[in-house]
C-alpha positions as CSV (number, residue, x, y, z in Angstrom):
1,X,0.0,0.0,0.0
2,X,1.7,3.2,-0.9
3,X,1.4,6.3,1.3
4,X,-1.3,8.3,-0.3
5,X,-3.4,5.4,-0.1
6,X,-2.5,4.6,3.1
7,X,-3.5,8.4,3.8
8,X,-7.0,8.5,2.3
9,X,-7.5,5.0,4.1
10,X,-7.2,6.6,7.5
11,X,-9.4,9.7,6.3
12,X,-12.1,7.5,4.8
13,X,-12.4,5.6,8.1
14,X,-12.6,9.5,10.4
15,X,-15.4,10.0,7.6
16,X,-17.0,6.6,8.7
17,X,-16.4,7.5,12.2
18,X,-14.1,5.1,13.3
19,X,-11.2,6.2,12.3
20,X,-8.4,8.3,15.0
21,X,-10.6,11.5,15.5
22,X,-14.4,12.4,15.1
23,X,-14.7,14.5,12.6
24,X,-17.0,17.9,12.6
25,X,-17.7,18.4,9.7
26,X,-17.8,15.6,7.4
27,X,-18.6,17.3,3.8
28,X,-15.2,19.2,4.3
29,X,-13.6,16.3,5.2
30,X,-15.3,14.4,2.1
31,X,-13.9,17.4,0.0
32,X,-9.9,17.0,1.5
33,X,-10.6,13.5,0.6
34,X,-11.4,14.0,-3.1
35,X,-8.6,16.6,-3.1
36,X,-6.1,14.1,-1.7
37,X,-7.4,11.7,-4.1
38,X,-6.9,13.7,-7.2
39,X,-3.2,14.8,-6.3
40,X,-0.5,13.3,-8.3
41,X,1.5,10.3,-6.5
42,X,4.2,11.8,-7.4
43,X,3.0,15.3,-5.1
44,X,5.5,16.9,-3.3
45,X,3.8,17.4,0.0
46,X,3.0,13.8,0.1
47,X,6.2,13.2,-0.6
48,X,7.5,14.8,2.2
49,X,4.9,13.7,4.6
50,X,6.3,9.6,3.4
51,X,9.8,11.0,4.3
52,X,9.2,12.9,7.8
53,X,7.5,10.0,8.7
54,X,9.6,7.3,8.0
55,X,12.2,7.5,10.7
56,X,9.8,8.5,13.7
57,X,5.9,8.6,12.9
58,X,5.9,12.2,13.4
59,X,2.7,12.3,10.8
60,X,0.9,9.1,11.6
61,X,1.6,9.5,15.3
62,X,0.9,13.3,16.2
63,X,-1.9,14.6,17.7
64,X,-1.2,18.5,16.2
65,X,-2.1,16.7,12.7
66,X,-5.0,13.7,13.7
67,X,-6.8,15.9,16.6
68,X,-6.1,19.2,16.3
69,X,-6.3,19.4,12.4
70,X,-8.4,16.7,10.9
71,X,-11.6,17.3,13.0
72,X,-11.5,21.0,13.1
73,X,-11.2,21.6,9.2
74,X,-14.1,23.1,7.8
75,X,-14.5,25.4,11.0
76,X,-13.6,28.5,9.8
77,X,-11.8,27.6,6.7
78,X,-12.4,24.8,4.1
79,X,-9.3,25.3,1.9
80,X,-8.2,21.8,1.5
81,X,-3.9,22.7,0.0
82,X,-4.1,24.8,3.0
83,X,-5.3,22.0,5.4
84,X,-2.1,19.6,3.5
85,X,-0.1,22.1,4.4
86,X,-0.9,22.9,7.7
87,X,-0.7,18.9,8.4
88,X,2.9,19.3,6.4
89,X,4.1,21.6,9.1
90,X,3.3,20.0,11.9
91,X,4.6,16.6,11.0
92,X,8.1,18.5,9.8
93,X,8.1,20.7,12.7
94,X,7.5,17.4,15.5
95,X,10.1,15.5,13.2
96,X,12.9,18.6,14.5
97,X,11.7,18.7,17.7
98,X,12.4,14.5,17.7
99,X,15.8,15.3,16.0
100,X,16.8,17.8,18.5
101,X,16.0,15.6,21.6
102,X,17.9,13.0,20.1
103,X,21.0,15.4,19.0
104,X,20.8,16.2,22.9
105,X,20.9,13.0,24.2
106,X,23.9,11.9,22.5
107,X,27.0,11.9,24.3
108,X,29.6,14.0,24.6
């Protein structure tokens, strides 16, 4: 399964309601989805999401993306590249915070 499949997967099964996070409002969610869907696999963002999260799980596994992003969007704004990159920046920004504990925990 590659990651953008992987991806809509988990967003399908929030829009079912038993996926990681209730969702709000479920037509914007439905519209992210289709959006997702229609990017190329080959999309940079998604790219880059696969990457950060390879080493740590800082997409999959953080709660700045899956609870404070997911079942919020469509409150206020509905713009689904902005919603990608939102979840882009928190997944790159917990994957620094990861890298900087470890860098500190090395010795010497």
């Amino acid at each position: 399964m590659t990651f953008k499949e992987e991806f809509l997967t988990e967003l399908e099964d929030c829009l079912r309601g038993y996926g990681a996070v209730p969702v709000i409002d479920p037509d914007a969610l439905a519209r992210f989805i289709d959006h997702v869907r229609r990017l190329p696999d080959d999309d940079a963002r998604l790219r880059c999401l696969e990457r950060v999260d390879q080493g740590s799980g800082s997409f999959w596994n953080n709660p700045a993306v899956w609870w404070e992003q997911v079942p919020r969007f469509g409150i206020g704004s509905s713009d689904c590249s902005e919603l990608l990159d939102r979840m882009l920046d928190e997944a790159i920004s917990d994957e620094i915070d990861v890298l900087e504990m470890e860098i500190r925990e090395l010795p010497g």
